[in-house]
C-alpha positions as CSV (number, residue, x, y, z in Angstrom):
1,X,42.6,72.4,25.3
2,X,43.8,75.8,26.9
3,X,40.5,76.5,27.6
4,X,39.9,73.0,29.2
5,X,42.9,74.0,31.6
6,X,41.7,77.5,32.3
7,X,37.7,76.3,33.3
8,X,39.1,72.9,35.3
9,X,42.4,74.6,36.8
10,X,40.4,77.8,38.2
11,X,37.8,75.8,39.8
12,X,40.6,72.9,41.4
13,X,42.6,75.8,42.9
14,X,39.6,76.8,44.8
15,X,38.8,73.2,46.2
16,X,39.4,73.2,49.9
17,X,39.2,70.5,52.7
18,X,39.1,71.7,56.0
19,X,39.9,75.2,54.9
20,X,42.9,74.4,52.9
21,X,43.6,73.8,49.1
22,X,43.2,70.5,48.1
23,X,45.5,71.1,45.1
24,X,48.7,73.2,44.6
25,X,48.1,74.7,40.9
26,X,50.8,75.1,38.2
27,X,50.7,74.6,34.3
28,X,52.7,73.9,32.0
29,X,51.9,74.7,28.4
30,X,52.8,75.0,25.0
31,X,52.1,78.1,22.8
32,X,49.9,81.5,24.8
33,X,51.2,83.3,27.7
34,X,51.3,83.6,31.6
35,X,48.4,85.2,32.4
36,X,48.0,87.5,36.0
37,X,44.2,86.1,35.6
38,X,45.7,82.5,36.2
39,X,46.2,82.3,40.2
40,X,48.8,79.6,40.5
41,X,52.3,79.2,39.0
42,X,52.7,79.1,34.7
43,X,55.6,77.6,33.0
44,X,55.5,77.9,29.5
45,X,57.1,74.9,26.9
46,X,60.3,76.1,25.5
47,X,62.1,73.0,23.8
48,X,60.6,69.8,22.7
49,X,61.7,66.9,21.0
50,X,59.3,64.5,19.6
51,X,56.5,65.4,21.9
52,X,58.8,65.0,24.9
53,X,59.8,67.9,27.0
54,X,63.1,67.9,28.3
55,X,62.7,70.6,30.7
56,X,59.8,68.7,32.8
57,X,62.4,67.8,35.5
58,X,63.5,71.2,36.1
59,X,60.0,72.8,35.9
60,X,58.9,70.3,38.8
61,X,62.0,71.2,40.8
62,X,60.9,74.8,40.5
63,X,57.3,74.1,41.4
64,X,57.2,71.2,43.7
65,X,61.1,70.4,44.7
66,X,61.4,67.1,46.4
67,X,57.6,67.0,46.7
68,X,55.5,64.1,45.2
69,X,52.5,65.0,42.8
70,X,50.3,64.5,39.9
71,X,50.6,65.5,36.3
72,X,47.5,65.7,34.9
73,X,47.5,65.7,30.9
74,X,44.9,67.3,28.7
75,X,46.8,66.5,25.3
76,X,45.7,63.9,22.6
77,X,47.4,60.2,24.3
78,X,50.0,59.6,21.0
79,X,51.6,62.5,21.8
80,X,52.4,60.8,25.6
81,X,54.1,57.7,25.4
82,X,56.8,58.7,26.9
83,X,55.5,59.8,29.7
84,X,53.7,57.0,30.8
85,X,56.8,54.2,29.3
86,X,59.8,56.6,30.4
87,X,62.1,52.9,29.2
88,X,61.7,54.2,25.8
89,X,63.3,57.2,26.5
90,X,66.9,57.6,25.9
91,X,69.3,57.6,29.5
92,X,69.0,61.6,30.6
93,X,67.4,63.7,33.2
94,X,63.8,63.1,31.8
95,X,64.1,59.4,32.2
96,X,65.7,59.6,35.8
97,X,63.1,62.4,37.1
98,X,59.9,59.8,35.5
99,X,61.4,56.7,36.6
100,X,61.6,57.9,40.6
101,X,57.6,57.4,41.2
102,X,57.4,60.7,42.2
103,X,54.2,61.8,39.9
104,X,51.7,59.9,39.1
105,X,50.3,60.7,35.5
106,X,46.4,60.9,35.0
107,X,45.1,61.6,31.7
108,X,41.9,63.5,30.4
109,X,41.9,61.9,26.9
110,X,40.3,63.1,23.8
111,X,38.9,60.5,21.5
112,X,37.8,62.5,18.0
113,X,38.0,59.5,16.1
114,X,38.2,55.2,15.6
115,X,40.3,52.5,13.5
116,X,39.8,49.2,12.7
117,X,37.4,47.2,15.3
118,X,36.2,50.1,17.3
119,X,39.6,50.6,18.8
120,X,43.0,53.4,18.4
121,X,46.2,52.1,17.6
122,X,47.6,49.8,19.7
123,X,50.1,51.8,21.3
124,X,48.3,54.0,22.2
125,X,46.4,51.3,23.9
126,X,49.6,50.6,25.7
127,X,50.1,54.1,26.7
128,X,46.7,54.7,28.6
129,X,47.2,51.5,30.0
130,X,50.2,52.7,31.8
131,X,48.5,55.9,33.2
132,X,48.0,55.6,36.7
133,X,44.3,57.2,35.9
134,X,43.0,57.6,32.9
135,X,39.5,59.6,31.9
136,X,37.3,60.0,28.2
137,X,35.9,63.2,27.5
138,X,32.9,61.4,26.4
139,X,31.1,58.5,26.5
140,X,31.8,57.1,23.0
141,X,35.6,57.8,23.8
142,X,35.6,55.5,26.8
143,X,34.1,53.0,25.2
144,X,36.8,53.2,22.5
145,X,39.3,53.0,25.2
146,X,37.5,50.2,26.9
147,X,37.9,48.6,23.7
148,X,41.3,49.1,23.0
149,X,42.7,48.3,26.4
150,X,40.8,44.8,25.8
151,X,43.0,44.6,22.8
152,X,46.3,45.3,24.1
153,X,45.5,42.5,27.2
154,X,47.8,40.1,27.0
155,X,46.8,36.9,25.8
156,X,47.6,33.2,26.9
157,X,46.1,30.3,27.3
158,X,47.3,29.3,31.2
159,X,46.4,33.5,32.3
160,X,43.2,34.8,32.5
161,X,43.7,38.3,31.1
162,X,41.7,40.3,34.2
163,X,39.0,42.0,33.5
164,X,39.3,45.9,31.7
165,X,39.0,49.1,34.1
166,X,35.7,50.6,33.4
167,X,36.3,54.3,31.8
168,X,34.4,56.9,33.0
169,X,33.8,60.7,31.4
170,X,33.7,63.9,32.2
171,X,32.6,66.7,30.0
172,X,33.5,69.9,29.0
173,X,31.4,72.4,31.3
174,X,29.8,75.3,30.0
175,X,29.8,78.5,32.1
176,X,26.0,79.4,32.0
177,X,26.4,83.4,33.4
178,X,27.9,83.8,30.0
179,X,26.7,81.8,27.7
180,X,22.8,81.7,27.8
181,X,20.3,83.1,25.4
182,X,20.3,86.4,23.8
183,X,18.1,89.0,22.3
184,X,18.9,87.4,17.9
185,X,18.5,91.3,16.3
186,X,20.9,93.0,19.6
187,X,23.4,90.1,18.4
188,X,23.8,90.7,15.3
189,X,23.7,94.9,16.0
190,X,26.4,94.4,18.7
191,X,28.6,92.0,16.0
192,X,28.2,94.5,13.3
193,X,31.2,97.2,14.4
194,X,33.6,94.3,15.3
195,X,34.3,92.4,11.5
196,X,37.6,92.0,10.5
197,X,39.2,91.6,6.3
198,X,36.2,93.3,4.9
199,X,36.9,95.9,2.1
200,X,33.2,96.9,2.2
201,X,31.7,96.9,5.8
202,X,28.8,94.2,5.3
203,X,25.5,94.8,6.9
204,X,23.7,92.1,8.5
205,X,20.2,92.0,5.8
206,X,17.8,91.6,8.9
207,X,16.1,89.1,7.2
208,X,18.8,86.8,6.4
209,X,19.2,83.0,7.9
210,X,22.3,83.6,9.2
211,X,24.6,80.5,9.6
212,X,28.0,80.4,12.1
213,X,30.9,78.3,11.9
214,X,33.2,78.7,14.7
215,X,36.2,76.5,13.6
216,X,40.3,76.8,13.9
217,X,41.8,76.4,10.1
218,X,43.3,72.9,10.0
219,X,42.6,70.0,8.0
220,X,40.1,68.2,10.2
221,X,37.8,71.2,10.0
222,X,35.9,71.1,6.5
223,X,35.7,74.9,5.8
224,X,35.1,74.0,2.0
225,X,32.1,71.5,3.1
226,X,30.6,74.9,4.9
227,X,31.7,77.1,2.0
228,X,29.8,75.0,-0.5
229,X,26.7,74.4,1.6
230,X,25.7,78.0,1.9
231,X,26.5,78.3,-2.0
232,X,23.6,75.4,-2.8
233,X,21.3,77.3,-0.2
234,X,21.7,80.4,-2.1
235,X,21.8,78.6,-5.7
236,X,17.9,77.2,-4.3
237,X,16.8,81.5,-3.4
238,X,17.4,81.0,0.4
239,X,18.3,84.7,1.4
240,X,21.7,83.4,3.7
241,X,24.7,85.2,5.5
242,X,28.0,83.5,6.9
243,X,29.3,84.6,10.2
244,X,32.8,82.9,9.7
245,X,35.1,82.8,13.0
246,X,38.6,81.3,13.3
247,X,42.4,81.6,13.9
248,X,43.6,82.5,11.0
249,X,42.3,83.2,7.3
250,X,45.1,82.2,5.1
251,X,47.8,80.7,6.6
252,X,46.5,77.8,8.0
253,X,45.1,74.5,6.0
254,X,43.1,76.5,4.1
255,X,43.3,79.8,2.4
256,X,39.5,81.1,3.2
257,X,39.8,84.1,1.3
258,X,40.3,82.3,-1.8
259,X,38.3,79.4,-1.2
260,X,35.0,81.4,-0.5
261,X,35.8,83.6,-3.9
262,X,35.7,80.1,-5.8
263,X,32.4,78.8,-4.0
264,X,30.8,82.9,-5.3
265,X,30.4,84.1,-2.1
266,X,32.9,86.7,-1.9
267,X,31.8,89.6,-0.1
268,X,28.9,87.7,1.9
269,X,30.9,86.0,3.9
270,X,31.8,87.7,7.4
271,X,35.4,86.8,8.9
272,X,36.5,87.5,12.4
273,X,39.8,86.1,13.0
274,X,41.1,88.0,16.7
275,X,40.6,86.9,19.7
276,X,37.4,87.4,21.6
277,X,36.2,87.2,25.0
278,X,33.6,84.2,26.0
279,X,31.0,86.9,26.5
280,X,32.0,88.4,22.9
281,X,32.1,84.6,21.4
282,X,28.3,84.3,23.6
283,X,26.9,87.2,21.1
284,X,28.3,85.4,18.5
285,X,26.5,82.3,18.5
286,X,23.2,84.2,19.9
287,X,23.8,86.2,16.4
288,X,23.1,83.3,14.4
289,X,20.0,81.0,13.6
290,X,22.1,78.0,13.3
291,X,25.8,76.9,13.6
292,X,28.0,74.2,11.9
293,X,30.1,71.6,13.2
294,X,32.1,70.9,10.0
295,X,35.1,69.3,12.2
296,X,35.6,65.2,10.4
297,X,35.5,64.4,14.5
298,X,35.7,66.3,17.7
299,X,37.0,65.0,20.6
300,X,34.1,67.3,22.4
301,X,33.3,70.4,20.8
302,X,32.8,73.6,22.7
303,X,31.6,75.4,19.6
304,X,28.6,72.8,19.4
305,X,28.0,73.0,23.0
306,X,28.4,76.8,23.4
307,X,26.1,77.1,20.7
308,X,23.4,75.4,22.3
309,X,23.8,77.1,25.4
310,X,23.3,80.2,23.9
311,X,19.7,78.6,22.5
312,X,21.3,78.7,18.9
313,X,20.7,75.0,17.2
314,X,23.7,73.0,15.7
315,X,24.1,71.2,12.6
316,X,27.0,68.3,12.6
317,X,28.1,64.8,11.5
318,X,26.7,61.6,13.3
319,X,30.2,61.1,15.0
320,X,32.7,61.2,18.0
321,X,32.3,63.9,20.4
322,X,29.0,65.5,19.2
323,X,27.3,62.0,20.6
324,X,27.6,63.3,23.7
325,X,25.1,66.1,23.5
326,X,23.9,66.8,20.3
327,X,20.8,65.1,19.4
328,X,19.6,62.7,16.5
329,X,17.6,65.3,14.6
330,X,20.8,67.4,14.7
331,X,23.0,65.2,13.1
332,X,23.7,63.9,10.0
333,X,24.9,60.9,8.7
334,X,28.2,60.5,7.0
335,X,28.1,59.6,3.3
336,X,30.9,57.8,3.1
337,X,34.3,57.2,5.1
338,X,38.0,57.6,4.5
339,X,40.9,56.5,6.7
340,X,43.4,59.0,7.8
341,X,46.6,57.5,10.1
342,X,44.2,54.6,10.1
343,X,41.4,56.1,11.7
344,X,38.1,57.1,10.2
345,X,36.7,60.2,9.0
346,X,33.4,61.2,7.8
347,X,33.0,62.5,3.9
348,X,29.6,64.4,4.0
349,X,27.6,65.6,0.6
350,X,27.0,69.3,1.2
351,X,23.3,68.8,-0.4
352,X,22.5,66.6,2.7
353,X,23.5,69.4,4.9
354,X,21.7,72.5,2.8
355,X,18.4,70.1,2.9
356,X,18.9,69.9,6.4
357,X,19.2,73.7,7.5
358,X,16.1,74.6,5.1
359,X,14.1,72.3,7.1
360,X,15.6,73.8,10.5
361,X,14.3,77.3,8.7
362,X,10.6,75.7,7.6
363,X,10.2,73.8,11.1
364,X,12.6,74.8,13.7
365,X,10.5,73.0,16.2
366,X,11.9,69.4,15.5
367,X,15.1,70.2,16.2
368,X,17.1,70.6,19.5
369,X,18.1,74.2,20.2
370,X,19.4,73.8,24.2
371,X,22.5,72.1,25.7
372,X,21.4,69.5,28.8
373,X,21.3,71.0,31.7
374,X,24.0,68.9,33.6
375,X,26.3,70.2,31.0
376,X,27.0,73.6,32.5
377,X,29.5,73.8,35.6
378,X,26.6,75.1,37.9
379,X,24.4,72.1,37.6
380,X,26.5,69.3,37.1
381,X,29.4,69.3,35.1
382,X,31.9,70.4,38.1
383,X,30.3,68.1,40.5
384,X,30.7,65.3,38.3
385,X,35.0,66.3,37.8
386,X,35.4,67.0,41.7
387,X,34.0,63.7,43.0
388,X,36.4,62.3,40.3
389,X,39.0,64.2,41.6
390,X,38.7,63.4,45.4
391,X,38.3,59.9,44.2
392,X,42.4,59.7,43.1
393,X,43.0,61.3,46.6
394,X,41.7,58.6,48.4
């Protein structure tokens, strides 16, 4: 989501009409830092209580004063109920400052997975349906909302319910100067000084299929799925490397360290677990002759899209986000299904995906290995977000 703010804020702080801005900037975040690369004000999330941030009034006083405005939300819509139905709220400042009219709320809603009937829950329902705009990241998502707002209408026989806001999309651009096609052998030289938790430095075998998965470690992201996949590949004599990248190794959901000791693969595994720069993260995919998406439902999936911008095929579940851009020969069908807060997950067998990455080795040509075009910010994606923007202003 951060990086959702940095790519859309940057580029809506240089919109102009008639030689002035269009939009006065600020952010207001939880977790990270302010950031002298950030041109506009940064307010960083100090208290919360149940998702609801008492200190919103005094951070618009700071940044806007008496002024009217927009908050524009990038965060998943069960967390913002209270924004959009301030009533539930208990009698304080946050209440007061939501109940003036003085913002208007639009929300940028990720959709990574569906419940019963196609839908989310019903309150969340009720929540987008109080934004005063409201916008998928992806085309499955806004048909889920679609669906859901049609559920939450209320019903009688002497009303005609009227008829559901169509919900449009916008995607998560890719900046093509930096993520684009590499040189495979420079990748995997340039990656080689830069691993991290290795008691023997590991050498890239130049002949190895070398597998990435990009993934933070939380309990959506199936890290023993992509653990046990390249075991079976190398169980079957497929010569195969792991180029492992995340946030952290063993204090997250998972403890990687031990979990890729139990699948055998200790010491063939390569972790990286700092911070890199998009044009490091670029020679990271281009290192690699195929990535994972191992996350049970993504509400996009820069990883995936990154990947494929960097000519680097992706491997991932027939769900959610990866819809959007990842074709059919890329993505594999769920074996089965469990419910989790009453929406669905995919359970995959990890024999399905090792079959599937040695026949992306034996014919590479039948699978996609670029991300569309109108995906990047130069070519489409920002066009597609500023007309959508300038639409609200009207």
């Amino acid at each position: 989501m951060g990086r959702v703010l940095r790519e859309v804020g940057i580029r809506m702080f240089n919109m102009q009409d008639a030689d002035e801005a269009t939009f006065r900037i600020g952010s207001y975040t939880l977790g990270g830092n302010t950031s002298l690369r950030f041109p506009w004000q940064q307010y960083i999330i100090t208290e919360m209580k149940g998702w609801t941030l008492p200190g919103l009034p005094d951070i618009w006083e700071d940044f806007a004063g008496g002024d009217e405005g927009i908050i524009l939300t990038i965060w998943n819509i069960s967390w913002l109920h209270w924004l959009t139905r301030p009533t539930i709220l208990p009698e304080g400042p946050l209440r007061s400052f939501l109940q003036t009219g003085r913002v208007k709320v639009w929300s940028y809603i990720p959709i990574d997975s569906v419940g019963p009937g196609g839908r989310v829950s019903r309150e969340e329902g009720r929540t987008i349906q109080m934004c005063d705009r409201y916008v998928a990241y992806t085309g499955w998502g806004a048909k889920i909302i679609e669906a859901t707002i049609e559920s939450v209408q209320p019903k009688f026989r002497e009303v005609k319910a009227p008829p559901v806001p169509k919900c449009y999309a916008l995607p998560h651009g890719t900046d093509g100067s930096i993520f684009f096609k590499r040189d495979r052998q420079e990748s995997r030289n340039t990656f080689t000084a830069r691993l991290v938790r290795e008691e023997k430095p590991y050498r890239l075998d130049p002949e190895a299929f070398l597998i990435g998965v990009n993934a933070t470690n939380t309990p959506r992201k199936d890290w023993g799925l992509a653990f046990q996949t390249v075991s079976i590949l190398e169980r079957v004599g497929m010569k195969v490397g792991l180029l492992a990248h995340t946030n952290k190794l063993q204090d997250g959901a998972w403890d990687l360290i031990e979990l890729h000791k139990a699948m055998g693969l200790y010491g063939r595994v390569i972790f990286t677990d700092r911070d890199f720069t998009d044009e490091e993260m670029s020679w990271w995919y281009a290192a690699c002759d195929c990535t994972l998406g191992i996350g049970a439902g993504e509400g996009w999936g820069l990883p995936m899209s990154e990947s494929l911008a960097c000519g680097v095929p992706v491997l991932t579940v027939d769900y959610a986000g990866a819809l959007e851009f990842v074709a059919k020969s890329n993505r594999i069908v769920a074996d089965a299904w469990r419910y989790e807060n009453m929406n669905l997950r995919p359970v995959s067998d990890p024999n399905k995906w090792a079959g599937r990455i040695i026949d992306l080795k034996d014919c590479p040509d039948k699978f996609q290995r670029n991300l569309d075009e109108r995906l990047f910010w130069e070519t489409g994606a920002w066009e597609t977000w500023e007309k959508w923007l300038r639409e609200g202003l009207k």
